[in-house]
C-alpha positions as CSV (number, residue, x, y, z in Angstrom):
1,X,-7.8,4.9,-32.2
2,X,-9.0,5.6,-28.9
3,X,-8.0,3.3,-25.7
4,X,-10.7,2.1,-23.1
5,X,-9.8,0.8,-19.8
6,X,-12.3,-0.9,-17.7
7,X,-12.5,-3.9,-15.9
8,X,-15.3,-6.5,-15.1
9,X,-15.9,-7.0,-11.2
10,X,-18.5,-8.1,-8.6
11,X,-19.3,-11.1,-6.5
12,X,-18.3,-14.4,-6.9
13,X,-20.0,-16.5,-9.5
14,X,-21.9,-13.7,-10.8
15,X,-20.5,-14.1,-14.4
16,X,-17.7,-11.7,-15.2
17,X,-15.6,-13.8,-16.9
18,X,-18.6,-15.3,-19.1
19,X,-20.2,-11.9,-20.2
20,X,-16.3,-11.2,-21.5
21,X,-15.7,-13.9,-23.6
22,X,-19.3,-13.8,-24.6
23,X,-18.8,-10.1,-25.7
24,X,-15.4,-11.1,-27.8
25,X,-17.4,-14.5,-28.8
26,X,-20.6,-12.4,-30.9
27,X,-18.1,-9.5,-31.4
28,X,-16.1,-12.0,-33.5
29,X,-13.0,-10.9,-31.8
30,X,-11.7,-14.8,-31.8
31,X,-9.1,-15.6,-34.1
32,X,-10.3,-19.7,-35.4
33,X,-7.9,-21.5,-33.2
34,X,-9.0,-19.7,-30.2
35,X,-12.4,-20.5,-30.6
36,X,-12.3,-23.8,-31.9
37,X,-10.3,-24.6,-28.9
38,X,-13.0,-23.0,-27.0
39,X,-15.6,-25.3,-28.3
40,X,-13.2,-28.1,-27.8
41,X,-12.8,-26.9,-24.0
42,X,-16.1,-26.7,-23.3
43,X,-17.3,-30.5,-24.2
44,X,-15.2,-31.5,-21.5
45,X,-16.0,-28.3,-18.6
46,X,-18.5,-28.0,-16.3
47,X,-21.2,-26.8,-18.9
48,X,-23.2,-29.8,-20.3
49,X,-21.2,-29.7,-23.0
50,X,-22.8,-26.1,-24.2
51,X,-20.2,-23.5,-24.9
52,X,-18.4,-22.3,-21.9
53,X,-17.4,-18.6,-22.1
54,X,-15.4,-18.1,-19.2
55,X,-12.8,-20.4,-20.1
56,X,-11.5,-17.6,-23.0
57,X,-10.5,-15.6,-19.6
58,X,-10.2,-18.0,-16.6
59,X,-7.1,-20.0,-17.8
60,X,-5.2,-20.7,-14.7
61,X,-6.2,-24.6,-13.9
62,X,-7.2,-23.7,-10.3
63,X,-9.7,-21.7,-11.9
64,X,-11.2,-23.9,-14.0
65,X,-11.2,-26.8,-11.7
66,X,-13.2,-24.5,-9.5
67,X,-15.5,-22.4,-11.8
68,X,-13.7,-18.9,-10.1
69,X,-11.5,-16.6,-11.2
70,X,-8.6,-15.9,-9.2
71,X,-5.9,-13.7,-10.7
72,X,-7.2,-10.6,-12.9
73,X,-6.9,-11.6,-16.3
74,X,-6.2,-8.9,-19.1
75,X,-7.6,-9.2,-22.6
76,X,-6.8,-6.9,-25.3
77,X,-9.3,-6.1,-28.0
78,X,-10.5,-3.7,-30.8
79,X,-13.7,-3.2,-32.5
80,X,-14.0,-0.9,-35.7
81,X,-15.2,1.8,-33.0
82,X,-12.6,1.8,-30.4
83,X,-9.7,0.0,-28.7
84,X,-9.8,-1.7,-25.0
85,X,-8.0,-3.5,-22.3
86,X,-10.5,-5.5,-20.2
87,X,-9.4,-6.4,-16.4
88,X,-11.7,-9.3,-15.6
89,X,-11.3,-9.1,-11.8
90,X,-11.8,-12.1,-9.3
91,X,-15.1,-11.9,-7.1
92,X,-14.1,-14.0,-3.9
93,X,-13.7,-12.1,-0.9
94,X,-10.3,-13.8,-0.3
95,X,-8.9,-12.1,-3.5
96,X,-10.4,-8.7,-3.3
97,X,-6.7,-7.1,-3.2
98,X,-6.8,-8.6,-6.9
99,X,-9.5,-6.9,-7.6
100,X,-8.0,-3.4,-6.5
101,X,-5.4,-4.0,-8.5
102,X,-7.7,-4.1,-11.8
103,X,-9.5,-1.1,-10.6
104,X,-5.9,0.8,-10.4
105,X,-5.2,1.2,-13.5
106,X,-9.4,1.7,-15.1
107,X,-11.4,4.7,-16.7
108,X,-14.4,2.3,-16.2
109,X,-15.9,-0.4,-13.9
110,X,-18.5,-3.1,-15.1
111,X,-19.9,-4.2,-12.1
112,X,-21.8,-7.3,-12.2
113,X,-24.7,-8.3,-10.2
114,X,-27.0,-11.6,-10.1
115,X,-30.5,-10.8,-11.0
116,X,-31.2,-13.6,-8.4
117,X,-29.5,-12.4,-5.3
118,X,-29.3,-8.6,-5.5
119,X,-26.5,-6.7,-4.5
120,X,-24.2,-8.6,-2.2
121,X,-22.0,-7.5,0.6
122,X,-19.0,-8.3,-1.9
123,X,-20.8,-6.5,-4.7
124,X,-21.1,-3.4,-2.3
125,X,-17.3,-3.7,-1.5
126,X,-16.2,-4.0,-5.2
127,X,-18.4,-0.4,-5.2
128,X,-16.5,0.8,-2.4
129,X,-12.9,-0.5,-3.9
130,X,-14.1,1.7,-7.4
131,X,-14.8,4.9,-5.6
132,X,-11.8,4.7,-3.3
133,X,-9.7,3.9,-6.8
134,X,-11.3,7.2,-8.0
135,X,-13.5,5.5,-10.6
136,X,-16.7,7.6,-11.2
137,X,-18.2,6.0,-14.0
138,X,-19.8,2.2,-13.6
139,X,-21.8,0.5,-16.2
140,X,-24.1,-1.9,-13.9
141,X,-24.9,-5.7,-15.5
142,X,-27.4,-7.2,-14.0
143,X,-26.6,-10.5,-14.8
144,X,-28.6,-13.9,-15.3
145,X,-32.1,-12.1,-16.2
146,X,-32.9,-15.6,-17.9
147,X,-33.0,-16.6,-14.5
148,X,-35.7,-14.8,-12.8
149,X,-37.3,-14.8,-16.4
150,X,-36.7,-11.6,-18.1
151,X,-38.6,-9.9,-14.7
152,X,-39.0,-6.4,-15.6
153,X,-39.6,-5.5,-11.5
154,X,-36.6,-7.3,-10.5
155,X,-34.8,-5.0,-12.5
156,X,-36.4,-2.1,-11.3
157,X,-35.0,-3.0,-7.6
158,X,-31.9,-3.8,-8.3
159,X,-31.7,-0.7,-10.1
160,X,-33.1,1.2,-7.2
161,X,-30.9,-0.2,-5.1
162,X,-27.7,0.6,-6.7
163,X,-28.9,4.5,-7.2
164,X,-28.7,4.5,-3.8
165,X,-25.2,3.1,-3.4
166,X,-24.1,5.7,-5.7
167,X,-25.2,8.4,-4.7
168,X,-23.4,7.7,-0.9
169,X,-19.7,6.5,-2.8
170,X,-20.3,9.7,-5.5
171,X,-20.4,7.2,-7.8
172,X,-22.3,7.9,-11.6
173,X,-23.7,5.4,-12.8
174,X,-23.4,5.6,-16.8
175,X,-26.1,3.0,-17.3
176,X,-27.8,-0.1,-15.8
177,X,-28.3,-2.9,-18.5
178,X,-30.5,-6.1,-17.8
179,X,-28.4,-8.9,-19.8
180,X,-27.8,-12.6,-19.8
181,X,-23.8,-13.4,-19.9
182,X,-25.0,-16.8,-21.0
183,X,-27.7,-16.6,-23.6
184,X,-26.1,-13.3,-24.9
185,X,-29.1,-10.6,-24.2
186,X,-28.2,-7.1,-24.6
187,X,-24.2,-8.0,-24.9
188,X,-23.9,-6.8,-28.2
189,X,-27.5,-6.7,-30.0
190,X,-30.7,-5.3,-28.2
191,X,-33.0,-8.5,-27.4
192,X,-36.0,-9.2,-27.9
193,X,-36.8,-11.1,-24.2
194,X,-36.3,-7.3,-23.4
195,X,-38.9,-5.3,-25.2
196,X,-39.4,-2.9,-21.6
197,X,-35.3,-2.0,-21.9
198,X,-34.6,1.0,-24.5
199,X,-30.9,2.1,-23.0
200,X,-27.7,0.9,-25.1
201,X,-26.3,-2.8,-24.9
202,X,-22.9,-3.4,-23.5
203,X,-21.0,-3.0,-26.0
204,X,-22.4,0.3,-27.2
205,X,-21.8,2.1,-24.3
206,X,-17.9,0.6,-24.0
207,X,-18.1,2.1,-27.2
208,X,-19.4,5.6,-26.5
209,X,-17.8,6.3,-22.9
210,X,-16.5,9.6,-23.2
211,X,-12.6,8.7,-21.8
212,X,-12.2,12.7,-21.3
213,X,-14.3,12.4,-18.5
214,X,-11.7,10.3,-16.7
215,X,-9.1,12.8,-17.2
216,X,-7.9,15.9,-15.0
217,X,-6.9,18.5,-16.3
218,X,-3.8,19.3,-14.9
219,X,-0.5,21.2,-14.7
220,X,3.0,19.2,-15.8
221,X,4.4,16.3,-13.1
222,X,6.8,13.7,-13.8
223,X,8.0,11.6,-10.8
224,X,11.9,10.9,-11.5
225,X,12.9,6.8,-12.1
226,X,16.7,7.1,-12.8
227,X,19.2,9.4,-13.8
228,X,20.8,9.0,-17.4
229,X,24.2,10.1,-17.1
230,X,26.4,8.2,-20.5
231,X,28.8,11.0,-20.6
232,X,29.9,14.1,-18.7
233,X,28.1,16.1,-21.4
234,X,24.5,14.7,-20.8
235,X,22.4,14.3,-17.7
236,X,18.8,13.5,-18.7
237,X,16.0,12.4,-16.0
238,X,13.7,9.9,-16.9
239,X,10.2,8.9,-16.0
240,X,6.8,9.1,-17.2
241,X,4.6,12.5,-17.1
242,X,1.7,11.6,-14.9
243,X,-0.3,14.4,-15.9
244,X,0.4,17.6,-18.2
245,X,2.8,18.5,-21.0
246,X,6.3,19.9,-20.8
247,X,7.8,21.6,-23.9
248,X,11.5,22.8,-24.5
249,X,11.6,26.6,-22.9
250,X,8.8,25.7,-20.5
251,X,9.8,26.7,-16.8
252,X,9.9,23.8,-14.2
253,X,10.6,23.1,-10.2
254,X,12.1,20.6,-8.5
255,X,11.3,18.5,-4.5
256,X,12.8,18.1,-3.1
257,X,14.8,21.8,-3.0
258,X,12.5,24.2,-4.6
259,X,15.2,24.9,-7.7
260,X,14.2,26.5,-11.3
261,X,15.4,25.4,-14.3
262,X,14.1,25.4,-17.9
263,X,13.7,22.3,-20.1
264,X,16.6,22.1,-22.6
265,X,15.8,19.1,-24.4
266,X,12.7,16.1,-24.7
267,X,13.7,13.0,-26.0
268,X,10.7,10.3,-26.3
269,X,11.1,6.8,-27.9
270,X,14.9,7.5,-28.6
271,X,14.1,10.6,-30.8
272,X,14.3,14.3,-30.1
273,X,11.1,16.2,-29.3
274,X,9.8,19.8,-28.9
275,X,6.7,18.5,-26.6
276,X,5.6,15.7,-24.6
277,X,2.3,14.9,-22.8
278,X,1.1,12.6,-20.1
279,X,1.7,9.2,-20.4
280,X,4.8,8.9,-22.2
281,X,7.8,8.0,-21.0
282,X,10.6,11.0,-22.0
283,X,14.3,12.0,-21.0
284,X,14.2,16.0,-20.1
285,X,17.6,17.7,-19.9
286,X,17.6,21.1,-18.2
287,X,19.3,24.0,-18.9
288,X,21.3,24.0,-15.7
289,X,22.7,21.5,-13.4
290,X,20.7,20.7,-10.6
291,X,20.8,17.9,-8.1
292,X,18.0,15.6,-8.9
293,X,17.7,12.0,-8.6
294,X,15.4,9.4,-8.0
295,X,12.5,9.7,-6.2
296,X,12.2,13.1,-6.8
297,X,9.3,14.9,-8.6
298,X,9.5,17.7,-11.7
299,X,6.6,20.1,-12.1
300,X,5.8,23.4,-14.0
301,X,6.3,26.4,-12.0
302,X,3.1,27.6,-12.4
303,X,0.5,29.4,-9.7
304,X,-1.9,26.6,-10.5
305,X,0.4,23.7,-9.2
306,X,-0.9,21.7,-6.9
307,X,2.5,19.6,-6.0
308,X,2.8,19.6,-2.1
309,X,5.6,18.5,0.2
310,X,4.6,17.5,3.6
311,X,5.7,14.5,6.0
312,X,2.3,14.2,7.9
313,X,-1.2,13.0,6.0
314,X,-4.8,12.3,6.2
315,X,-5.0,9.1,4.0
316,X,-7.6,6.5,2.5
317,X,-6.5,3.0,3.6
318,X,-7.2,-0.4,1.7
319,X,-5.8,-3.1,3.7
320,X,-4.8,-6.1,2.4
321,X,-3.2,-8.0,5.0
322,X,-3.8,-11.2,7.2
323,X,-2.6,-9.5,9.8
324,X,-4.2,-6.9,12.1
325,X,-3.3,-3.1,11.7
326,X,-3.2,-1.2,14.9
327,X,-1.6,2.4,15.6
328,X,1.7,2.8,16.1
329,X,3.2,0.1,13.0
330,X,5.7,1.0,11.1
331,X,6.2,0.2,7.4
332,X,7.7,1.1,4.1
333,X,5.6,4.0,2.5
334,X,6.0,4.1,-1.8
335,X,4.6,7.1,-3.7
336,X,5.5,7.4,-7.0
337,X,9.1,6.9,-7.0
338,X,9.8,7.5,-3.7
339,X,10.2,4.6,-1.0
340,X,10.4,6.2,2.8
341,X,9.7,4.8,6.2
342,X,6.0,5.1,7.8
343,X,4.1,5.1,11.2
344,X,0.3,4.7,11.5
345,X,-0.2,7.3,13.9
346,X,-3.9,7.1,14.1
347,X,-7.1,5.4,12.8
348,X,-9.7,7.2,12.3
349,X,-12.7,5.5,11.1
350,X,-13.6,2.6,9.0
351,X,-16.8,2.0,6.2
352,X,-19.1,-0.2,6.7
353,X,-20.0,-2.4,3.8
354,X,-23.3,-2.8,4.4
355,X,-24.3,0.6,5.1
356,X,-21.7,2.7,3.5
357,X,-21.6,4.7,7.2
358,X,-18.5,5.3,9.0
359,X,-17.7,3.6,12.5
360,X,-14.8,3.8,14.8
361,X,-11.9,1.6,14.2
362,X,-9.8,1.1,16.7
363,X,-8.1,-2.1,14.8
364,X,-8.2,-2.9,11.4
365,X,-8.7,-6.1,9.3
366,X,-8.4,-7.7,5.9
367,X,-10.2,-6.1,3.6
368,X,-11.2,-3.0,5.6
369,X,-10.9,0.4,3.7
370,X,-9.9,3.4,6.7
371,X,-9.1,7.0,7.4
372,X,-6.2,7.0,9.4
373,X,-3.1,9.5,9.9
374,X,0.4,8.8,8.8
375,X,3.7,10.0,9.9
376,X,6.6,9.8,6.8
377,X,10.1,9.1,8.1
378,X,10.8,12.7,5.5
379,X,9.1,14.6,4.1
380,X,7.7,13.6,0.3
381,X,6.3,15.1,-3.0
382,X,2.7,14.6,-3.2
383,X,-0.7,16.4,-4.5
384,X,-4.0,14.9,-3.6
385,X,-5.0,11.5,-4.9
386,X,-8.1,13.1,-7.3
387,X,-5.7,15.5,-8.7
388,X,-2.5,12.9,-9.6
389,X,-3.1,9.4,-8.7
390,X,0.4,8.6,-9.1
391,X,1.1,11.3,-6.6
392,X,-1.6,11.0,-4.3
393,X,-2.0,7.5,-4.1
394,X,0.5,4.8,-2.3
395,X,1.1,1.5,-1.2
396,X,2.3,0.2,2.0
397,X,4.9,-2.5,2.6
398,X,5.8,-4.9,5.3
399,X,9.6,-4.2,6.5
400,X,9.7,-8.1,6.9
401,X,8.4,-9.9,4.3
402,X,8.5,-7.0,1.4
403,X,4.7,-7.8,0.9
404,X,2.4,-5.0,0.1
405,X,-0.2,-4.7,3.1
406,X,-2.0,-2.1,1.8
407,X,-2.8,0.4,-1.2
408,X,-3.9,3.8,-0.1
409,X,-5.0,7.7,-1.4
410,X,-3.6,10.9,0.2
411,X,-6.3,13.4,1.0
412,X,-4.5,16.0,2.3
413,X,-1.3,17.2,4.4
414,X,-2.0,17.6,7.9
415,X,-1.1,21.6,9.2
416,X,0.6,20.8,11.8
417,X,3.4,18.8,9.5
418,X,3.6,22.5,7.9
419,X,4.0,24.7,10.9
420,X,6.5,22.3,12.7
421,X,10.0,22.7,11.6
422,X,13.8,20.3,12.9
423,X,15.3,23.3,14.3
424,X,18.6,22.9,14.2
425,X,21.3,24.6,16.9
426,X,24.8,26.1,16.5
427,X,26.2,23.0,19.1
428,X,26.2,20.2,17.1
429,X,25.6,16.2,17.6
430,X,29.2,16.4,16.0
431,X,30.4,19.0,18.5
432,X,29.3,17.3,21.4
433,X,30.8,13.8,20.6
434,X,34.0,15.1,20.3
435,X,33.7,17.0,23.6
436,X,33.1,13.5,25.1
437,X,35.7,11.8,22.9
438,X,33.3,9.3,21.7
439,X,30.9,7.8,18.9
440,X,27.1,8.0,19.9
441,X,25.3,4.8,19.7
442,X,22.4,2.9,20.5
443,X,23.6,-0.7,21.8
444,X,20.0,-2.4,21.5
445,X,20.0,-5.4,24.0
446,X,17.0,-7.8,23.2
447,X,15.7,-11.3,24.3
448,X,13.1,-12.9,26.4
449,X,12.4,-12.3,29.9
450,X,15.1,-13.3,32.4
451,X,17.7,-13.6,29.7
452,X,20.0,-11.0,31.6
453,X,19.6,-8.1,29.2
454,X,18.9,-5.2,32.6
455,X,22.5,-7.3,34.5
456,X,24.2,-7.3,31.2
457,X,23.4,-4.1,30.8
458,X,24.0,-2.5,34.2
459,X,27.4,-4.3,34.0
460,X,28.7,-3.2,30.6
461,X,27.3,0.8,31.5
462,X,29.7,0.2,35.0
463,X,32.5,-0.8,32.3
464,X,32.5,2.0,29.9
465,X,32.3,5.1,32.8
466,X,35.4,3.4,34.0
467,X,36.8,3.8,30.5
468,X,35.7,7.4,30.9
469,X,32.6,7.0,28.4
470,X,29.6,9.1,28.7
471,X,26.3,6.8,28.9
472,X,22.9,6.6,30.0
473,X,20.9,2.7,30.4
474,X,17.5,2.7,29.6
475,X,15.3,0.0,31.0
476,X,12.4,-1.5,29.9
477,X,11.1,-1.4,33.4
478,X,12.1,2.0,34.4
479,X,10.5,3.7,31.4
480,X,7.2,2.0,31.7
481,X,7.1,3.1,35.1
482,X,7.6,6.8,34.2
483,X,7.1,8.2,30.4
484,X,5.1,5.2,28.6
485,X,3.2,4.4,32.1
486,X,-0.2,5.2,29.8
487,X,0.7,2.2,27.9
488,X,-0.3,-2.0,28.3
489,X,1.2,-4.8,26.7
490,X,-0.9,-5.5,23.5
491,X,0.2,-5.2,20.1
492,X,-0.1,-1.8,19.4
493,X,1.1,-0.5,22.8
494,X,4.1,-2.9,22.4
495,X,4.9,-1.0,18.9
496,X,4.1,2.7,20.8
497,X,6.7,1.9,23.4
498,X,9.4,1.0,21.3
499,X,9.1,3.7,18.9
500,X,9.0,6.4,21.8
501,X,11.8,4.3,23.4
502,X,13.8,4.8,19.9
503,X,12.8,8.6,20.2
504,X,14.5,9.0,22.8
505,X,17.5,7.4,22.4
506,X,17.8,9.5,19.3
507,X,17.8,12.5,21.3
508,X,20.0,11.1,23.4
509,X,22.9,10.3,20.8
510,X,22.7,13.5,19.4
511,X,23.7,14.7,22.9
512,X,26.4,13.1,22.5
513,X,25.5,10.1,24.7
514,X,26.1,6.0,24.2
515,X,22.7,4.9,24.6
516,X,22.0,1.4,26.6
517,X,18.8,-0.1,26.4
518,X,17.2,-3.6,27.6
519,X,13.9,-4.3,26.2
520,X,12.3,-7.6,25.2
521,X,11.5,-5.7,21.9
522,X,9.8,-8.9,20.7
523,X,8.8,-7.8,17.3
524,X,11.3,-7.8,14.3
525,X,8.9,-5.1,12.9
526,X,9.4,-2.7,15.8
527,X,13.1,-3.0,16.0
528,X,13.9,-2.2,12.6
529,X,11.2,0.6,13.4
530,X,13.9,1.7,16.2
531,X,16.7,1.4,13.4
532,X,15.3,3.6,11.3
533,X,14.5,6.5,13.4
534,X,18.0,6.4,15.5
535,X,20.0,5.6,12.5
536,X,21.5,2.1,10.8
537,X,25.3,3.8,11.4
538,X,24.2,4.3,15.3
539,X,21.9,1.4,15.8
540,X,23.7,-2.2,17.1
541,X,21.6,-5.0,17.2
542,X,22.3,-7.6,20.6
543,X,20.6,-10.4,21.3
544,X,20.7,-11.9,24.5
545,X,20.2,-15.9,23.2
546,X,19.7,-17.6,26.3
547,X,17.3,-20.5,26.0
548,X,13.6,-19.9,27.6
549,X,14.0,-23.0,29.8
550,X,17.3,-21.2,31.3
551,X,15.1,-17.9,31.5
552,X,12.6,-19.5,33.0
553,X,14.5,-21.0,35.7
554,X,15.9,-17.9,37.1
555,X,12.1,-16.2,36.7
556,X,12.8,-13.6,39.0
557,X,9.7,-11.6,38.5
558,X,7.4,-14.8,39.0
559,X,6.4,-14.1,35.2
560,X,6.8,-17.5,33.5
561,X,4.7,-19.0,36.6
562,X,2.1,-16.7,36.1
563,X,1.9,-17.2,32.3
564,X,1.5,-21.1,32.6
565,X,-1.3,-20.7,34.9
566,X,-2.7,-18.6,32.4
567,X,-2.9,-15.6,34.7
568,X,-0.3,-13.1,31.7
569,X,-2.0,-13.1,28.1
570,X,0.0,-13.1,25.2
571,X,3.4,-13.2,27.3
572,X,6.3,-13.6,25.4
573,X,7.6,-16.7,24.8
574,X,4.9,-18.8,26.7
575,X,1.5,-17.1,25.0
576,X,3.2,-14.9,22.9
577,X,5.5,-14.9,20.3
578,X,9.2,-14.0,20.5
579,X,10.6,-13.3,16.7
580,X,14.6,-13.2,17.3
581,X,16.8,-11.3,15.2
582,X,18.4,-13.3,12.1
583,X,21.6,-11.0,11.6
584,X,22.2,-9.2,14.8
585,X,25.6,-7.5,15.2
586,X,26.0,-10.5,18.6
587,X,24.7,-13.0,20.1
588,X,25.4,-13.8,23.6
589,X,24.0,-16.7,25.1
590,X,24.4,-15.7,29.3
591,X,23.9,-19.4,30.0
592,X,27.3,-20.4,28.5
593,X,29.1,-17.3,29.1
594,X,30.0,-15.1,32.5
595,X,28.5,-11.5,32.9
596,X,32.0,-10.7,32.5
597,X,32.7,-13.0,29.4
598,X,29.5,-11.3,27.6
599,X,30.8,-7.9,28.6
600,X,33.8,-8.0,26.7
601,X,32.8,-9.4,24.0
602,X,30.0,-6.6,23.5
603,X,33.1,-4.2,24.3
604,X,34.7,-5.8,21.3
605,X,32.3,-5.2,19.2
606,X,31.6,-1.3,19.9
């Protein structure tokens, strides 16, 4: 039997979790216990004792004490026509990232709206959410006719309304129904309080959506989840095809490395198979041994393909953070199968709710969907987001905290990602460190101002050119006075400067060079930004731990003073926040030990 996807969304309190457990209530979906417990539920709810619907789908007790819904609920079900898996999706603006995630995974949005208020800023968002999910097809419920008394014209508007919504997201509508959740008008039966309405109820149209339309037709991809190696006579790769079908003789590529091979062997559900199709989860062996593992992508070799592999993107943002997104951060990219480090290199624009128009974003907030550009640590496998959502769309997460700050969609790879290429040269980063006798590194000195990371630093470059090493020191000072001079001190400048700082210390090892820098570097974000792009083998992690009331004694810059008469914003330490490194390779604390002491102890380390 055919499988329907959808899920239930809109503003808050404008009945989505009613009209579903009104729908399974008539449909006579209920097994006895269920409802009788329902009934029971209900005497002692919030409902005067009448029959309270939501409760079949709002069962967290936060929910119920509050009349919301709060987590997406899933309920399975199956009439005599079809099957279906309901998301009912929370409505408060504080949960909308719940609300994404129902739309993730639909064919088919039922977007509720209250006859009495009209479309809502938070119903125009849910809109915006279902587009940028690449749902086409909405069913809109205007809710709560009973309300305005079966109004025939406040139908009309509503309905006037949202045809204009549409038609800006490239939305189609599949039909606007004027319902009650709680009496039960046009769930299931036509009624009769509706004589002006001659469309299909609710139900009939869950019933009749044509799921094909959903679909894309195209070519064979399979993202790689593990290698299945139980002998040295089998190598299988596992995963589930995203989109396509693979049968045994079919020709088939690999990313990364661009190798042919031919399909050997399915196995699906522990059993042998000539032919698989999208959605199931298979074992393909391949007629030849090729180096694949996770994260990497299989696809048919066909001229039709439309598997890319790129490092630089236009992309789709949803972000779901507290926190602010400005240029320049850095954070763990996941398509697919495939986890790689990421910069926001530019925003672009953002939607505005409201309006549906575009406006400049030069920062980014909760709930905000954006175009920016985005730079991958290495290149990845990818195809754009309306062809392969599993390959074109991504989620972001925080380096820190491992929390996902944002769900987005590629568009498409950026040229100049395609025409730039590493060049590599016959000397060597190899060559040249054993020319100098030494190991490159980066020796990353950080702490608050006045903590002695410029004297330690000075002091231990002195030591190692009398031990014959090859350095360079790199100051905080000295490069903001020369190659980051066209950058302040906010946030997002902060983040720019240590990343081009990392850059160059990069280039710097792989001269051959032991790198020195003293920065304040007061973000843990940006640092383990700096460690991925010079290396975690070359990358030593110092903090200077002297205590701010030592730092601010010595004050040499007159900084601290300024900041506590309020004359330095957002200055470390004081104003701003100072987040210290919890497994640094040392810590030196230059109020207990001599410059001398700390050297030497640094000197022990490297």
């Amino acid at each position: 039997m055919e499988l329907l996807k959808f899920i239930t969304c809109g503003s808050v309190d404008d009945g989505k979790s009613t009209l579903i457990g009104h729908l399974l209530y008539d449909s006579k979906l209920l097994y006895a216990d269920q409802e009788k417990a329902l009934e029971l539920d209900s005497k002692i709810g919030s409902n005067d004792g009448k029959i309270d619907y939501s409760l079949l789908l709002d069962g967290l007790m936060a929910e119920r004490e509050q009349g919301i819904t709060i987590d997406v609920a899933y309920r399975y079900f199956t009439t005599k026509n079809r099957s279906f898996v309901v998301a009912d999706c929370p409505g408060h603006e504080q949960y909308t990232r719940n609300m994404a995630v129902g739309a993730s995974f639909a064919d088919l949005a039922v977007l509720l709206v209250d006859a009495t208020k009209g479309l809502l800023t938070q119903t125009r968002r849910h809109s915006l959410i279902c587009a940028f999910m690449g749902l086409r097809h909405v069913v809109l419920a205007v809710n709560k006719m009973d309300m305005v008394h079966y109004n025939r014209s406040v139908y009309e508007d509503i309905k006037r309304d949202f045809d204009g919504l549409c038609g800006s997201l490239n939305i189609k509508s599949i039909a606007i129904i004027p319902l009650s959740a709680t009496e039960g008008d046009n769930i299931t039966t036509h009624s009769a309080k509706t004589p002006w309405y001659t469309g299909k109820t609710l139900l009939n149209c869950l019933e009749t959506f044509d799921v094909s339309s959903t679909k894309t037709d195209s070519d064979f991809a399979m993202c790689v989840q593990r290698v299945c190696r139980p002998h040295k006579d089998f190598r299988g790769f596992m995963g589930e095809i995203d989109t396509g079908s693979i049968g045994i003789g079919d020709t088939i590529r690999t990313l990364p490395g661009n190798t042919i091979a031919k399909i050997s062997g399915i196995q699906s559900a522990g059993k042998d198979a000539r032919e698989a199709s999208a959605g199931e989860a298979v074992t393909l062996l391949l007629d030849r041994e090729i180096d694949i593992s996770r994260g990497n992508v299989i696809f048919s070799d066909s001229p039709n393909q439309q598997v890319q592999y790129a490092n630089l993107f236009s992309v789709d943002l949803l972000w779901m953070d507290d926190t602010v997104l400005n240029a320049g951060a850095g954070y763990l990219l996941k398509c697919g199968t495939k986890t790689v480090p990421a910069t926001i290199l530019k925003l672009k624009n953002k939607i505005d709710v409201n309006t549906g128009k575009k406006i400049a974003a030069d920062f980014v907030t909760k709930n905000d969907i954006v175009s920016c550009e985005i730079l991958t640590g290495e290149s990845i496998a990818f195809t754009p987001f309306e062809q392969n959502k599993t390959l074109g769309g991504f989620i972001l997460i925080d380096r820190i905290s491992n929390m996902t700050s944002a769900c987005g969609t590629i568009r498409f790879a950026l040229r100049r990602s395609q025409n730039l290429t590493w060049q590599d040269t016959d000397i060597t980063r190899e060559a040249r460190a054993k020319l100098m006798n030494q190991k490159p590194l980066t020796l990353w000195l950080t702490g608050l101002s006045g903590s002695g990371k410029s004297t330690l630093a000075n002091a231990l470059e002195k030591r190692l050119a009398s031990l014959g090493r090859h350095t360079m020191l790199l100051d905080g000072d000295n490069i903001r006075l020369g190659i980051n001079k066209d950058l302040g001190f906010t946030k997002k400048d902060r983040s720019e400067n240590i990343r081009r700082l990392a850059e160059i210390a990069k280039l710097m090892n792989d001269a051959g060079l032991i790198v020195l820098t003293a920065f304040i570097s007061p973000f843990k974000v940006d640092r383990e930004t700096a460690r991925e792009i010079i290396g975690n083998d070359n990358f030593l992690e110092i903090y200077v731990n002297t205590p701010i009331e030592e730092c601010e004694k010595r004050d040499v810059k007159g900084l601290y003073k300024k900041a506590r008469a309020g004359e330095l914003p957002e200055f470390t330490g004081v104003s701003g926040v100072y987040e210290a490194p919890e497994n640094p390779a040392l810590s030196v604390n230059t109020a207990e030990l001599s410059v001398e002491e700390a050297v030497e102890k640094i000197l022990a380390v490297i």
